[in-house]
Structures are given as C-alpha cells and as structure tokens.
C-alpha positions as a Markdown table, in Angstrom:
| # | Residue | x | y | z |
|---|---|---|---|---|
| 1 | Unk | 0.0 | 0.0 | 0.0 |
| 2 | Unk | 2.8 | 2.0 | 1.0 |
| 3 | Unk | 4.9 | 1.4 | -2.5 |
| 4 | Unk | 1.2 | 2.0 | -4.4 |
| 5 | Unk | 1.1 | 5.4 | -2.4 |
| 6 | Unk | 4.6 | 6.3 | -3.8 |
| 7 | Unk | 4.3 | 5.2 | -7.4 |
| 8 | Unk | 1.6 | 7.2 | -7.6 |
| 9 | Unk | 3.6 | 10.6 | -6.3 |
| 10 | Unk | 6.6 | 9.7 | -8.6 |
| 11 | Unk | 4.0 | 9.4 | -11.7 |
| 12 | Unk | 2.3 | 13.0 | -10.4 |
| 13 | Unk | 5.6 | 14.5 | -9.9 |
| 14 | Unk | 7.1 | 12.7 | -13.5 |
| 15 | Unk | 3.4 | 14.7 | -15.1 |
| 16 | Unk | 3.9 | 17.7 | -13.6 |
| 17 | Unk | 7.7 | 17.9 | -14.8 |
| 18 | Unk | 6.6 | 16.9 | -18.4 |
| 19 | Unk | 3.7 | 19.7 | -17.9 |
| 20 | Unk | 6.5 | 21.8 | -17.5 |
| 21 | Unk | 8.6 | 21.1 | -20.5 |
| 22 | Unk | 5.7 | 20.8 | -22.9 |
| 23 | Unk | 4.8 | 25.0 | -21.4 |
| 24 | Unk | 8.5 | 25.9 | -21.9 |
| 25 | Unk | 8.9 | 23.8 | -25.6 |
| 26 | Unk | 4.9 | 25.8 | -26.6 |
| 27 | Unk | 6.3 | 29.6 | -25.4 |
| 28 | Unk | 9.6 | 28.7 | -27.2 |
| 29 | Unk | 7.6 | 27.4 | -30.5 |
| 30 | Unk | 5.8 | 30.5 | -30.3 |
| 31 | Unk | 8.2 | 33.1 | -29.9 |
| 32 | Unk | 10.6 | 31.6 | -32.4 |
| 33 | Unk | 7.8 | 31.4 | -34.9 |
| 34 | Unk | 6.5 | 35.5 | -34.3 |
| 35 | Unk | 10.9 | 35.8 | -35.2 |
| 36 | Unk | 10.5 | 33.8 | -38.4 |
| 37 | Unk | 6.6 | 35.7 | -39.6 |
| 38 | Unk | 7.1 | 39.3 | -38.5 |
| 39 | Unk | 9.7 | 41.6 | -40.1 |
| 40 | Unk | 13.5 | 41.5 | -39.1 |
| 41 | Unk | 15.1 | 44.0 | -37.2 |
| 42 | Unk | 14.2 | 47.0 | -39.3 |
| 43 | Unk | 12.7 | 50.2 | -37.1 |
| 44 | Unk | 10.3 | 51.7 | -38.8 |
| 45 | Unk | 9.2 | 55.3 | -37.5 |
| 46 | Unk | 5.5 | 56.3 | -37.8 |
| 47 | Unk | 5.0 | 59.9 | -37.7 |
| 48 | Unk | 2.9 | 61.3 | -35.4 |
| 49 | Unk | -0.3 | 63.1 | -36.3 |
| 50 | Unk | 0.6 | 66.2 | -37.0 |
| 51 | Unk | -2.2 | 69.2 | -38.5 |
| 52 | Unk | -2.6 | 69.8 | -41.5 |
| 53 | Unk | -1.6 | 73.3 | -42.5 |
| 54 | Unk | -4.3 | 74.9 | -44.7 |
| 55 | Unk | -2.9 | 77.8 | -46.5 |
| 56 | Unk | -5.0 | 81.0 | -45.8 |
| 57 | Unk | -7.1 | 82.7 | -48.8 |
| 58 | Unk | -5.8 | 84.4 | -50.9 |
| 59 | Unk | -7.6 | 88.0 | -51.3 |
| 60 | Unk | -9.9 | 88.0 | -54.5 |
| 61 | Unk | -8.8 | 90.8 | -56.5 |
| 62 | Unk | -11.6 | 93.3 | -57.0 |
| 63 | Unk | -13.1 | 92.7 | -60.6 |
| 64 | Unk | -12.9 | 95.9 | -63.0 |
| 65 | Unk | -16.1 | 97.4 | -63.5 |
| 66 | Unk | -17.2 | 96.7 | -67.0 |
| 67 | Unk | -16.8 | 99.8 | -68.8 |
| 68 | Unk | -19.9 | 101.0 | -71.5 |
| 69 | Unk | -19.4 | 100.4 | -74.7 |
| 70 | Unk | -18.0 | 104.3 | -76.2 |
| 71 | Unk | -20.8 | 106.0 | -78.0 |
| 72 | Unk | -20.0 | 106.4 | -81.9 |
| 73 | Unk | -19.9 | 110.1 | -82.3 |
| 74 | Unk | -20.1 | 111.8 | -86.0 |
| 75 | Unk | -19.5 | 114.4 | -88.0 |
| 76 | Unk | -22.1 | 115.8 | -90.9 |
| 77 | Unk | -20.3 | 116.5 | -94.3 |
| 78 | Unk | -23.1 | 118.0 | -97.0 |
| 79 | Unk | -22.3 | 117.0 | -100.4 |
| 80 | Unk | -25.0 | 117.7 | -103.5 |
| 81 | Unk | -27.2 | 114.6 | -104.6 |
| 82 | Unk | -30.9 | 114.4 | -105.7 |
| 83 | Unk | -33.9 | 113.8 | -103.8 |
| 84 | Unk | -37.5 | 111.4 | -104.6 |
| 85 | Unk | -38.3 | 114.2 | -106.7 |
| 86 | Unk | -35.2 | 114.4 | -108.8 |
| 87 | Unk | -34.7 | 117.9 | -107.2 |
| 88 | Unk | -31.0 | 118.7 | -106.2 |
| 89 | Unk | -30.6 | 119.3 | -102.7 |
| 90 | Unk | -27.8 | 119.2 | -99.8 |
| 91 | Unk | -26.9 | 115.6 | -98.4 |
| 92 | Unk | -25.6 | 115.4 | -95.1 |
| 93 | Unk | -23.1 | 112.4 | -94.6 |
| 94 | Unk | -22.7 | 111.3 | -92.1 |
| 95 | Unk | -18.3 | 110.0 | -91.0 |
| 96 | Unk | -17.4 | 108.4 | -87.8 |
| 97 | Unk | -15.2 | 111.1 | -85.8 |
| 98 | Unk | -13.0 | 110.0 | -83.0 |
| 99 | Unk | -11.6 | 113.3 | -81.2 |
| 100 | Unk | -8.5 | 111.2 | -79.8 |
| 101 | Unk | -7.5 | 110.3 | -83.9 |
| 102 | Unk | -9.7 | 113.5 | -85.9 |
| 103 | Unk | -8.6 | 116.6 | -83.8 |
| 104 | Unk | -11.8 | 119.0 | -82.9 |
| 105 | Unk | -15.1 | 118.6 | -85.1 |
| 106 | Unk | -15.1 | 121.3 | -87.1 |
| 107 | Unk | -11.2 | 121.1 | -88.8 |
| 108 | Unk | -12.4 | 117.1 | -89.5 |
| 109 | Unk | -15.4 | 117.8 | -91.0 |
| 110 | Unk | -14.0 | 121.0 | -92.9 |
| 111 | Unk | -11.2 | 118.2 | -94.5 |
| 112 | Unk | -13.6 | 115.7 | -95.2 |
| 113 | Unk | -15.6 | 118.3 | -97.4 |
| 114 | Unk | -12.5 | 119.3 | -99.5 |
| 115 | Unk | -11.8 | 115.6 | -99.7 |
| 116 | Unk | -14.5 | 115.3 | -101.5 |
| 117 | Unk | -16.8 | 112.0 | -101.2 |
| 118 | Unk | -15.8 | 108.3 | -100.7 |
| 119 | Unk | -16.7 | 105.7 | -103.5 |
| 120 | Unk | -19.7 | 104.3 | -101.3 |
| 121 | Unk | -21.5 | 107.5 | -101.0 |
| 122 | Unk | -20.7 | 108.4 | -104.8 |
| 123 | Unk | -22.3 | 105.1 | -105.6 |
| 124 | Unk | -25.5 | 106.7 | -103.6 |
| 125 | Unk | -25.3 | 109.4 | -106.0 |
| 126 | Unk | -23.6 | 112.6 | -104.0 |
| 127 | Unk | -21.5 | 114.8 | -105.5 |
| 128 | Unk | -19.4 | 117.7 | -104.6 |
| 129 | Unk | -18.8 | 121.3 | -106.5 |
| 130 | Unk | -15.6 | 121.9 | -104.2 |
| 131 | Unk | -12.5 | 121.6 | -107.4 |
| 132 | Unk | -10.6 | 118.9 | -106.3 |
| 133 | Unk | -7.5 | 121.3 | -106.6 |
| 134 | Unk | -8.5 | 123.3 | -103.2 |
| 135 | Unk | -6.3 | 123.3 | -100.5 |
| 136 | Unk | -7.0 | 123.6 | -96.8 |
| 137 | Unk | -4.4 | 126.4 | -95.9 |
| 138 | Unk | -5.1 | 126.7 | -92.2 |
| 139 | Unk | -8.3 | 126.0 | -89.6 |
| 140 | Unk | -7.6 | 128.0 | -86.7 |
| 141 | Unk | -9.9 | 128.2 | -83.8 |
| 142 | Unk | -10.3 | 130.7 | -81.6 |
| 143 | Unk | -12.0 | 131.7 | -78.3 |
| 144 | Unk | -14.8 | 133.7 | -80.2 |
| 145 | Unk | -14.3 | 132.6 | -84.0 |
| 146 | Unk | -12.9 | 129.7 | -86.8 |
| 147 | Unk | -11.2 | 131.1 | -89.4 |
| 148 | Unk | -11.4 | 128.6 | -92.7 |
| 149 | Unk | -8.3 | 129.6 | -95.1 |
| 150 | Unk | -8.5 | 128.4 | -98.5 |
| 151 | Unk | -6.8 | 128.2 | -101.3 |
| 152 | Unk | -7.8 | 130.7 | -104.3 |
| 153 | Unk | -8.8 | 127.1 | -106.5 |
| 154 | Unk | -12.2 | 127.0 | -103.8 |
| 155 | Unk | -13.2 | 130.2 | -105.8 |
| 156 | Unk | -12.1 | 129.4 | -109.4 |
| 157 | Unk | -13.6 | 128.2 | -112.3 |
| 158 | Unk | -16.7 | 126.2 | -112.8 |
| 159 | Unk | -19.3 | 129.4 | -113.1 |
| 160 | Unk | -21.7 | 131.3 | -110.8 |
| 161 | Unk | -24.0 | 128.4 | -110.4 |
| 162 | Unk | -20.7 | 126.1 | -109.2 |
| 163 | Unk | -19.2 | 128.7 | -106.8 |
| 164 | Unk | -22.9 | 129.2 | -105.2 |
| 165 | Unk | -23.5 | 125.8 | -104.7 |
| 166 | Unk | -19.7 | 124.9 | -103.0 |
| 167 | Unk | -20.2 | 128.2 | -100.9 |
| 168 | Unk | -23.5 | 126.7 | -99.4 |
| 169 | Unk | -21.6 | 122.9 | -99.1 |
| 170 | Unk | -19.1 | 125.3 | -97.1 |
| 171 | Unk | -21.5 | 127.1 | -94.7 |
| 172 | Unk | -23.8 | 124.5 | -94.4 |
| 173 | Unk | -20.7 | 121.8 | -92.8 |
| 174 | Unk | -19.3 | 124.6 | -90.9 |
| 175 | Unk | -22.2 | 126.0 | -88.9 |
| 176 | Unk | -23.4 | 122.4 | -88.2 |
| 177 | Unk | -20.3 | 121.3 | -86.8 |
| 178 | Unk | -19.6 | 124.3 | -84.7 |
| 179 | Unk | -21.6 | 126.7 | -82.8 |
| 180 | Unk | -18.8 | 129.3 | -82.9 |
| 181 | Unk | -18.9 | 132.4 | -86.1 |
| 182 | Unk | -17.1 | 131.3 | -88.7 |
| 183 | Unk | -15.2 | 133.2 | -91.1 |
| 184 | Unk | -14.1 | 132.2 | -94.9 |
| 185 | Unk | -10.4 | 133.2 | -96.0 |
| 186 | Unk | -9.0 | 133.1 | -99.2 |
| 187 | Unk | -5.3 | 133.0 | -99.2 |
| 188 | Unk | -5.0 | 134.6 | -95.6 |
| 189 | Unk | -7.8 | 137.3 | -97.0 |
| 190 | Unk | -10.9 | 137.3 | -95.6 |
| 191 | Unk | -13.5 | 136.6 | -98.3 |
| 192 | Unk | -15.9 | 139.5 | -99.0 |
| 193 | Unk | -16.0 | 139.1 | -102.8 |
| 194 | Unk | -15.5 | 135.2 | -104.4 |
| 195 | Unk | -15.1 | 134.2 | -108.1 |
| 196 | Unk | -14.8 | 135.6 | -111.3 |
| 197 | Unk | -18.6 | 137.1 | -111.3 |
| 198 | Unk | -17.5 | 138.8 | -108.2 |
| 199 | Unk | -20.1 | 137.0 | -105.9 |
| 200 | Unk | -20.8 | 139.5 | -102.6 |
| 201 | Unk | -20.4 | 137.0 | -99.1 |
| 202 | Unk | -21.4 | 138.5 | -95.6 |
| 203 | Unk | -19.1 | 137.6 | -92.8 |
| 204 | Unk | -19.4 | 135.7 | -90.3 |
| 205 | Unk | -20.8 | 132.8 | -92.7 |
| 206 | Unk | -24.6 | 131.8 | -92.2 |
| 207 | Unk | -27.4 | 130.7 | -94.6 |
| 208 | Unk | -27.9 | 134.5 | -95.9 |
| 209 | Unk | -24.2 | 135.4 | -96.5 |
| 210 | Unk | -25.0 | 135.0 | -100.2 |
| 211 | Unk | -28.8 | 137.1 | -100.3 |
C-alpha cells in the first residue's frame, strides 16, 4: 500500500515535470515562430499626427467694373445729290469722328468736305462742287471765332451756279459742326467778294451770307 502510495507521487511529480517542459517547448515554439513571420530588425518610424496646415485665402482681386461700350460720335459732311423728286438738294453724310484720332469737329469735318466724297457715298449718287485742286491752308480756332483759309482754287472756275452751290456745301458743314462764327479766308484774305462774277459774301458765314 505504502509502495502504491509512492508510485503514484513519482507518476504526479514525472506529469507535472513533463507539464512543464511541454509549457516551456509551446512559449519557445511560439516566440521563435512570431521571429520567423514578422519583419527583421528594421525600425520603422510612424510619424505622429501632425495638423494639416491649410494655406490662408488668398484676397480676391476686385473685378474691374465693366466699362460701356463708347458711343459712336459723328461728323455731318453736305455734299450735292438728288432727292425722290429728282430735285438737287444738300446731303448730309454722315463719317465716324474719334476726337483722340480727328482733332476738334469742325477742322475734320471741314477736311472731309474738300476731300470730296468716298466711292460708297458716290455710288448713292452725291457729289461735290468743291474743285478737287483746293487746299485747306489753315483752320484755326479761336475763343470767339474759326477762321477757314483756302486756297484761291475754292473760288475758281466752274461758273456762278458752281461757286454758289460749293459756298452753301461750305456754310452749311461749318455751322453744323460748330456753334462758334465762322469766317471764310482766301489766301489769308478774308473773303468779302469770291469768283470771277464777283459774288458778294457776308461775314461771319450763315445761310444769308450770299442774299
């Protein structure tokens, strides 16, 4: 009973040893195996969370205020042409006039009339009496007056009928692009007596300087 009792001591003792080593072989098995599946020795840093820096708005630049589109401004030229009737009468043309490219009004419609007219408004059956020969020998404009100096070819040739009608072409662009007197020179002479028939003018010009 006594040899039973101790047998059965040695086995617990032999169990508990082998208990043991199977513990001590498992945590070996286990650490040796997280060795061989995770990564070798390589550190690895992982940054830590830092903000995110949103850069601030830049100001909106203020948007231009859309300017109007610049009113066309013009310039009324009277040439001769016919009207429904067949009659002759003065045309007014009308030209584009830019002040920043033409100067004042008055000295671009002035060279427009001795220019004579274009090929379109020919084509619409305008004419001038101005001789093509004239020459614009100075517009001056001042605080109380224009002064329109021509060359003596304005006055010559072409007949009574001819001077009368480029006289009126004259007076008729001048007054309606200026509201100033206007005075008529031929070859720095102020022109009190024009063409050969010795046509009498009133100064300054107006719709009766030739009555």
């Amino acid at each position: 009973m006594g040899r039973r009792k101790k047998n059965n001591t040695a086995n617990n003792i032999k169990i508990f040893l082998i208990g043991i080593i199977l513990t001590g072989l498992v945590a070996a098995g286990v650490y040796y195996g997280l060795q061989y599946w995770t990564p070798g020795d390589e550190i690895v840093d992982i940054p830590e969370k830092t903000e995110v820096q949103v850069p601030p708005d830049e100001p909106k630049t203020p948007e231009k205020p859309v300017q109007p589109a610049k009113q066309q401004e013009f310039v009324n030229v009277f040439f001769i042409g016919k009207n429904e009737n067949n009659e002759e009468v003065y045309r007014a043309v009308k030209r584009v006039y830019n002040k920043d490219v033409d100067g004042s009004k008055i000295k671009y419609a002035i060279n427009s009339l001795v220019l004579g007219p274009k090929p379109d408004e020919k084509s619409k059956g305008v004419y001038t009496e101005i001789p093509g020969t004239t020459q614009i020998l100075g517009i001056t404009e001042q605080p109380d007056k224009v002064i329109i100096n021509l060359s003596s070819a304005f006055s010559d040739g072409g007949g009574t009928e001819s001077v009368y009608k480029r006289l009126f072409q004259l007076i008729k662009t001048a007054k309606r692009n200026t509201e100033k007197p206007v005075y008529l020179y031929i070859n720095g002479q102020q022109a009190d007596v024009i063409g050969g028939d010795g046509i009498m003018i009133t100064q300054p010009l107006s719709e009766t300087s030739l009555d």
